[in-house]
Each structure stands twice: as C-alpha cells, then as structure tokens.
C-alpha positions as CSV (number, residue, x, y, z in Angstrom):
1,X,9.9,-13.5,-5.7
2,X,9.2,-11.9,-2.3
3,X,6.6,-13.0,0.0
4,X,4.5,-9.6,-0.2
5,X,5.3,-9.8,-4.3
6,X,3.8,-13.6,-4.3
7,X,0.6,-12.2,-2.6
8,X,0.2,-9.3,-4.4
9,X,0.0,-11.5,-7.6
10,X,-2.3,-14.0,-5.8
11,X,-4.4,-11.4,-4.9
12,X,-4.6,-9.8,-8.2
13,X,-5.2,-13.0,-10.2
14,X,-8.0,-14.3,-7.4
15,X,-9.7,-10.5,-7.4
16,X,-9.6,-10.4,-11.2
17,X,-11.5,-14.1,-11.9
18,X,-13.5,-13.1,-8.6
19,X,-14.9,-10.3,-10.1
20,X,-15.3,-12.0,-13.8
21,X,-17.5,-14.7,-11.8
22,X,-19.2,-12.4,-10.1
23,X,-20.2,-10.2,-13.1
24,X,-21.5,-12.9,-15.1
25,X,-24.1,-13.7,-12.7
26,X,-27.6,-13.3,-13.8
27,X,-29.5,-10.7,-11.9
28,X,-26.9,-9.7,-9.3
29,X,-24.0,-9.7,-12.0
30,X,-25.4,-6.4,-13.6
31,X,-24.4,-4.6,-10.6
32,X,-21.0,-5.3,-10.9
33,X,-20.5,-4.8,-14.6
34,X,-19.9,-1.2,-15.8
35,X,-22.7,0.2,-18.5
36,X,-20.4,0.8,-21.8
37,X,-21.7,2.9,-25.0
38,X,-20.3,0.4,-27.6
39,X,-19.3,2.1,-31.2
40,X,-18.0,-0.2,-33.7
41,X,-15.6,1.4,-36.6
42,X,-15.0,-0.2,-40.0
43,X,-12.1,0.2,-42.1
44,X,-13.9,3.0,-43.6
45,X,-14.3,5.4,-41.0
46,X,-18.0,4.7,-40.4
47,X,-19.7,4.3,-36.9
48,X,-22.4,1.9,-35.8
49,X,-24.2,0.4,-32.8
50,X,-25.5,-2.9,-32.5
51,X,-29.1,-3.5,-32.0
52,X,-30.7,-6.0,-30.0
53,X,-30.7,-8.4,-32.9
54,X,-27.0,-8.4,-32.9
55,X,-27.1,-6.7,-36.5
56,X,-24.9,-3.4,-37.0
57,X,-27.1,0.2,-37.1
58,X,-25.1,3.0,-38.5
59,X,-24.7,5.9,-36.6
60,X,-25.6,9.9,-38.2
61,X,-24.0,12.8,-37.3
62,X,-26.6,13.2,-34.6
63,X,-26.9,10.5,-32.7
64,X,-22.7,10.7,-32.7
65,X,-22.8,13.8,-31.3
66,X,-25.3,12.6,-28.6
67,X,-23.3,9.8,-27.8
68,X,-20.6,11.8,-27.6
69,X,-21.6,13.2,-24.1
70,X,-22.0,9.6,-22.8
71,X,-18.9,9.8,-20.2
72,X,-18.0,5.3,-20.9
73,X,-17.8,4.8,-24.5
74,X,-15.5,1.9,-26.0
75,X,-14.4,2.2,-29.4
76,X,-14.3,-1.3,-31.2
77,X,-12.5,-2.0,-34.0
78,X,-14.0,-4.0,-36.3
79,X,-13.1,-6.8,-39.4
80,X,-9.8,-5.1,-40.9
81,X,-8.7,-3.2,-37.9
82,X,-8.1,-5.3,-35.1
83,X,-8.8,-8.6,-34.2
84,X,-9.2,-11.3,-31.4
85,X,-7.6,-14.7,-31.3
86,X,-7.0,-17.6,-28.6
87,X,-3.5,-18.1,-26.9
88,X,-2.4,-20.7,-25.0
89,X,0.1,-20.6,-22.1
90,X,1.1,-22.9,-19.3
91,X,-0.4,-22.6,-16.5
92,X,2.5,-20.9,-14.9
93,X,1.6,-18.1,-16.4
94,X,-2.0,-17.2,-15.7
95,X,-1.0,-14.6,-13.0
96,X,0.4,-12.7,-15.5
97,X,-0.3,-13.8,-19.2
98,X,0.4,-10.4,-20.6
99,X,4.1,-10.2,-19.2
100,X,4.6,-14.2,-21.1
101,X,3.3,-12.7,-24.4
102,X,5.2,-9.6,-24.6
103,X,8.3,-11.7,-24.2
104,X,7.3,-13.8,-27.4
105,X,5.1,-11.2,-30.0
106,X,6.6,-12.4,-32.6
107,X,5.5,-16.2,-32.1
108,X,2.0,-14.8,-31.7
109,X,1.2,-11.4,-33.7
110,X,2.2,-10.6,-37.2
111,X,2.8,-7.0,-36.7
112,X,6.3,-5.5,-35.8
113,X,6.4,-5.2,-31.9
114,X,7.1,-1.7,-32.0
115,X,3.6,-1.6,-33.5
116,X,1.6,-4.0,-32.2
117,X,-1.2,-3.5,-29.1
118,X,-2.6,-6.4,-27.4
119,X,-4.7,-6.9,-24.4
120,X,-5.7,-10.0,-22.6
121,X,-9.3,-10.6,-21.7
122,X,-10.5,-12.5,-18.3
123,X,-8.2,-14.7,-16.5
124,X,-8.3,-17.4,-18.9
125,X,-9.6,-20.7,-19.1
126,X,-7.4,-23.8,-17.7
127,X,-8.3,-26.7,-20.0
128,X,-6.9,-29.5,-17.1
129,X,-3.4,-30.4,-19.2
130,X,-1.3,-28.0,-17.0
131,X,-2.1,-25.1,-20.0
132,X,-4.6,-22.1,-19.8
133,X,-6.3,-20.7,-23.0
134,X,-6.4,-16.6,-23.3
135,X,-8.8,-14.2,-25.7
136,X,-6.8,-11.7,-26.8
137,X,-7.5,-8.4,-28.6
138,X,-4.8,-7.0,-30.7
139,X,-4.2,-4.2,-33.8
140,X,-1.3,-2.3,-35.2
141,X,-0.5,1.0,-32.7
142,X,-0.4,3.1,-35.8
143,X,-4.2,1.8,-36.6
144,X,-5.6,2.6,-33.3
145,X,-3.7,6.0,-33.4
146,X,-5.3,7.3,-36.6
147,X,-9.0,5.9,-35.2
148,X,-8.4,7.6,-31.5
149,X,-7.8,10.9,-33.7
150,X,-10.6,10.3,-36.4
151,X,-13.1,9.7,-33.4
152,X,-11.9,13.0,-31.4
153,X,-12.6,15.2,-34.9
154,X,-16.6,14.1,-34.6
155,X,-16.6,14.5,-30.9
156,X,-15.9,10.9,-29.7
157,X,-13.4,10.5,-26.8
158,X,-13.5,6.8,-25.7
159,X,-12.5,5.9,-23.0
160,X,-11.1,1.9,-23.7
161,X,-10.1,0.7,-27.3
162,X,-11.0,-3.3,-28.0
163,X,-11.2,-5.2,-31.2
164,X,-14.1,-7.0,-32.3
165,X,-14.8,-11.0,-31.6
166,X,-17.4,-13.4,-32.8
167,X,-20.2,-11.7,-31.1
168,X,-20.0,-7.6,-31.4
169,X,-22.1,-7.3,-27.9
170,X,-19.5,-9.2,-26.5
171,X,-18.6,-7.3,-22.8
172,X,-15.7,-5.1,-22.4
173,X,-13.3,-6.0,-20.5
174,X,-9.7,-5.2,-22.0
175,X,-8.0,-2.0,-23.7
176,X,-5.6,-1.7,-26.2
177,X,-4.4,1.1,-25.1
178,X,-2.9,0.6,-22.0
179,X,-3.2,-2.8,-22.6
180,X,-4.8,-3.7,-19.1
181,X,-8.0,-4.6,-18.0
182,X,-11.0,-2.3,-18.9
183,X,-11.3,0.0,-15.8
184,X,-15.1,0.9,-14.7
185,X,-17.6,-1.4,-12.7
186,X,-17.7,-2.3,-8.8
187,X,-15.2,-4.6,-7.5
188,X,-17.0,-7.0,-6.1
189,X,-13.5,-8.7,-4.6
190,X,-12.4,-5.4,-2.8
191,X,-16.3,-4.8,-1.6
192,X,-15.6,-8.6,0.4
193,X,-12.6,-7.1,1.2
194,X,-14.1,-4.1,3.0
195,X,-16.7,-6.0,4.5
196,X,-13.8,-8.4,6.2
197,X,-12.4,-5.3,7.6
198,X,-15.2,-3.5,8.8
199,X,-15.9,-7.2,10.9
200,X,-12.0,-7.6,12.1
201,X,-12.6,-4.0,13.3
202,X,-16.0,-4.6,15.2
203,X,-14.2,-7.5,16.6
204,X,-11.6,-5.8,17.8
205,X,-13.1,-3.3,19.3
206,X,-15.9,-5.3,20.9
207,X,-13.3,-7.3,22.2
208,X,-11.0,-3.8,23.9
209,X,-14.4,-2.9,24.6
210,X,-15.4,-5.8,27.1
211,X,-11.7,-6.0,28.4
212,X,-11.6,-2.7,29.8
213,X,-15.5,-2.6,30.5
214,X,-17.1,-6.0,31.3
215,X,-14.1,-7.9,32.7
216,X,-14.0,-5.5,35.5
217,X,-17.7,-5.5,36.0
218,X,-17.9,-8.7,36.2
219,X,-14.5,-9.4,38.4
220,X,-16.8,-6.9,41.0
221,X,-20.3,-8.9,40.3
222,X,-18.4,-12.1,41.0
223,X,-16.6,-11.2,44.2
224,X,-19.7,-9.9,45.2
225,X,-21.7,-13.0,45.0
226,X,-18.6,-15.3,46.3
227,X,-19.5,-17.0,49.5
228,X,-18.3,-15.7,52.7
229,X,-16.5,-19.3,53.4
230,X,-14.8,-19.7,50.3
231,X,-12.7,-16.9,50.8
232,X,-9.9,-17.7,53.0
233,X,-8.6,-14.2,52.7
234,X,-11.8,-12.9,54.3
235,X,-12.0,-15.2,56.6
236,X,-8.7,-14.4,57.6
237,X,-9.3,-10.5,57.8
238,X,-12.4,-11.4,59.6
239,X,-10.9,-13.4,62.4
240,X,-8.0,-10.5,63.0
241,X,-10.7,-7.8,62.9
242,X,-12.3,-9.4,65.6
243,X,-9.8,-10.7,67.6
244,X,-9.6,-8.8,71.0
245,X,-5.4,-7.7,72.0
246,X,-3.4,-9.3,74.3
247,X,-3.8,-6.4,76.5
248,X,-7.7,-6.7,76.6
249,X,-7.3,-10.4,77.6
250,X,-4.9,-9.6,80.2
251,X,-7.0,-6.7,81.7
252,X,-10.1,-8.3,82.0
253,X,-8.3,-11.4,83.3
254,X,-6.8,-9.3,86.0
255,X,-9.9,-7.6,86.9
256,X,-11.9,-10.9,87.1
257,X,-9.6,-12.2,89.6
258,X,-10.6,-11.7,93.5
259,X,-7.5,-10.5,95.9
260,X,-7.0,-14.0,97.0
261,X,-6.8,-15.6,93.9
262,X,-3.6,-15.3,91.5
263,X,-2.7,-17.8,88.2
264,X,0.2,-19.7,87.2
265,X,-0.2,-19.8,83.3
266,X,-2.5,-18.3,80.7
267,X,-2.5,-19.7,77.5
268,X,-4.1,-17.9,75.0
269,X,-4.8,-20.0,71.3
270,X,-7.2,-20.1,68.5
271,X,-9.8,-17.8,70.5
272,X,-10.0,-19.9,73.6
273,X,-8.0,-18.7,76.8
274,X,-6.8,-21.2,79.7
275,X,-6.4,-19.5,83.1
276,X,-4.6,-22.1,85.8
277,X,-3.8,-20.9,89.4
278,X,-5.1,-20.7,93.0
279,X,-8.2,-19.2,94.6
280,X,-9.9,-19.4,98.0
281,X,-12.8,-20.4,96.2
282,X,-12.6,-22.0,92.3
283,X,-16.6,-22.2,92.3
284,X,-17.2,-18.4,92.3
285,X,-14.2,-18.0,90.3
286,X,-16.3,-18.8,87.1
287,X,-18.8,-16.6,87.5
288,X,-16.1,-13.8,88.1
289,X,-14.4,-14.9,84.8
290,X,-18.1,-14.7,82.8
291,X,-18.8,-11.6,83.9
292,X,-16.3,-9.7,81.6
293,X,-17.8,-8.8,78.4
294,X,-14.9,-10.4,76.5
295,X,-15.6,-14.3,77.9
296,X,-18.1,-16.6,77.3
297,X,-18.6,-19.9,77.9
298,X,-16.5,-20.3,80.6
299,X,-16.1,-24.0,82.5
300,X,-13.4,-25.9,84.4
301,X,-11.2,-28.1,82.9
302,X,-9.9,-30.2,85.4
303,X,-11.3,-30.8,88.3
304,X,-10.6,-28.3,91.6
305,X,-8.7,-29.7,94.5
306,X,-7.9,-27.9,98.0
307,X,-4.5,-27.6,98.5
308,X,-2.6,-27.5,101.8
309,X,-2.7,-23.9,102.2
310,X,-6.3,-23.6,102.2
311,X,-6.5,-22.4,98.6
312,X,-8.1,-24.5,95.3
313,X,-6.7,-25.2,92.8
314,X,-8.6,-24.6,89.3
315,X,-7.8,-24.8,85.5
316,X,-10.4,-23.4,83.8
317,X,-11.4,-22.8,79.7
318,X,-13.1,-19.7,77.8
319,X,-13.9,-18.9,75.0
320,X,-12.9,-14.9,74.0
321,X,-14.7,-12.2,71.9
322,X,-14.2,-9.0,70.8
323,X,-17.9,-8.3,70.2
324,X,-19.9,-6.9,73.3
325,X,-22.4,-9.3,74.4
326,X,-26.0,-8.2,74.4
C-alpha cells in the first residue's frame, strides 16, 4: 500500500470514530448528528413510528403522506425483513471491515451473496485480544427492492435503508443500499480540519506579512538607534569625509611658511602633520603654522637649535582639520 493510500485509510478510519465520539456527546453531540424521520416496515407492508416510550405507533394514510415531504427519512426494516448481528474481525481489519466481510458472506450471512445487503455500523469496538466487534445490518437485495418500491407507491422516498436492532430509536448510521455509512450530519473531523487550515494560513501569512513589512522596519529602527561608535563603517566614512586632501595640507603649509624658512620632510599620518626644516626664526614659525584654518594645536617637537648659517632648526607637530574653526 502506498504512502498517500495508508493515510487516506488512517484518515478515514480516525474521521469516522471522530465523528461517532463526537456525536454521542450530550448537549454538543446533537449538532453533529443528522435529524432522521424514522419509518419502520413489517413484513406486512404496514408503517409506523416509534413514540417516546419506545412502543411502535402506526402510521395512516395522512400522516404518510406528510412525512412524505420530510427531505431525511430512513426506512427500517423490521423483525422478518432485515436484521442486525455482531461480527467479529481482527483488528487488522477495522479500517475497512466491510472489504474483510465481503470476502467471506458466506461464513457470515445466510443469504446467496448475489442477494445479500449488509452495512457496517460505527467503527467497531476493540475488545483488547487483538479482535474488534462490528454491528451489522443486513437483508436479502430482493427484500429491500420490493420495500423501496412499496414505499415510492404511498409517496415515501427514503433516503438510507437500515434494519432494525434491539432498540428501534437506535441512531442511523449505515445503509443498505449502498452499503456505506449513512450520509447527513456535520463532520465534526473535517470542521477541525478547516479550522487547522484556516490557522496554517493566518500563520503563514502573518509570517510573509512581517518578513516583507516589519523586518525592514525594524532593520531601519535599529540602525537608527545604533550608536555612532559601534559602527566602524561610519566611523570610517566619517573620518574620510572629513579628512582635508593632500593638496590642502600642502597649500596651507606653503603659505604658512615665511620666504626664509623652507622644510626638509612632512609627514602626514592619522590626522596629525610633522613639518621639519629651517627658519630664521622657529618661535614665530608656530604662530604662522596656527594661523591656517586647517591646523590646530600646533607645538614643537624637538627642541630648536641655531645652526651655523644663522637659521633654526625646528620640528614641529599639528594636528589637521577639515572643519573651519570658529
């Protein structure tokens, strides 16, 4: 048996004794079970409805032919007709009892097959010795035909055929007809069903919902909030934006520097500049180096020594900006 066989049978044999559970519930039960119009028919052709003593009222011409417009009518055979009796079957077989019996009618009906109709009612009961015990309705084909055709002459048209059991308000649940389960009632299986699938679907959807919606959102609420020191990207971005160009360092250098002053190396590194040369006078050198916008915090390095040629030497630090000072 195939995998999607195996769970269609699974699922048929849980839905069925879900909804027998479910139906014999007091109060809620009532919901689920179907409202039948039950007419019982002797062997001699006569009609009658069982009162709420459980005793057998006949039924007149009348009160047929109202019941007659009633749309769920089951037609019960009574003592003579049809019958009900027990089988047991292992309990391989309560997914599908009905398929085991037809393959043995002989064992377990005396009519010929070619005229015998059975149905199963409910799932069965398992008695906890690896065996499962079955009601089942059955009567000869030929019987049921002649009833179905007796009934249509006076105006009844049911719509399931059962026999009668030990109590005649017993509830419908099988025809002999088609020899299936009594159609009519709410599932209440499929209804759980439906309610699983409207969730999966609000999940689903909630779930595409905040993936193309609130992860964004909040992605943009995050960054927002970030600290600026925590993001070494910005940081990054932040230093290069404000970084002032080689040329701008070499300008205002130049400019600073009076006609008799010249320098042997510039080193330029992590926003600090170091200017090394000669000038008549170091001293008023700093104060020409501060005055461009671009340098702050200028001061000497080294100390300044007079050289032979009259100059001094200096080696002097500052720090560079891009930003105009105030």
């Amino acid at each position: 048996m195939s995998i999607s066989s195996t769970i269609t049978v699974f699922w048929a044999h849980w839905s069925r004794r879900f909804d027998e559970g479910m139906a014999q519930m007091p109060g809620l039960g009532a919901w689920f079970r179907p409202n039948w119009d039950i007419i019982i028919v002797n062997r001699d052709g006569q009609y009658g409805l069982v009162d709420d003593n459980g005793e057998l009222r006949p039924l007149g011409k009348e009160q047929l032919q109202s019941l007659a417009k009633h749309k769920r009518i089951c037609l019960r055979l009574g003592e003579g007709l049809g019958q009900q009796r027990t089988i047991t079957l292992p309990l391989a077989a309560r997914h599908d009892p009905t398929a085991t019996i037809a393959l043995s009618m002989k064992q377990y009906f005396p009519f010929p097959e070619e005229d015998t109709a059975f149905a199963v009612h409910g799932s069965g009961k398992n008695d906890g010795a690896n065996q499962c015990h079955f009601p089942v309705s059955f009567a000869r084909r030929s019987i049921i035909e002649d009833i179905l055709h007796h009934a249509a002459a006076v105006g009844i048209v049911p719509k399931v055929v059962d026999a009668l059991g030990d109590d005649p308000r017993d509830p419908v649940n099988a025809d002999l007809v088609s020899g299936e389960k009594a159609g009519g009632g709410k599932s209440a299986a499929k209804l759980v069903l439906g309610f699983c699938v409207v969730l999966i679907t609000i999940a689903v959807s909630i779930n595409i919902w905040s993936s193309l919606t609130l992860e964004p959102t909040a992605s943009a609420l995050i960054d927002q909030r970030r600290p600026d020191g925590t993001d070494q990207a910005m940081l990054q971005k932040q230093a290069k934006t404000q970084a002032p160009s080689v040329l701008n360092i070499w300008q205002a250098t130049t400019r600073a520097l009076p006609d008799d002053a010249y320098a042997e190396y510039m080193i330029y590194e992590k926003g600090r500049l170091r200017l090394a040369g000669k000038a008549k006078d170091a001293a008023m050198l700093v104060n020409a180096i501060e005055s461009q916008k671009i340098f702050r915090e200028t001061s000497f390095a080294a100390a300044s020594l007079k050289e032979e040629d009259g100059k001094e030497s200096f080696d002097l630090t500052t720090m560079v900006h891009n930003e105009v000072r105030p």
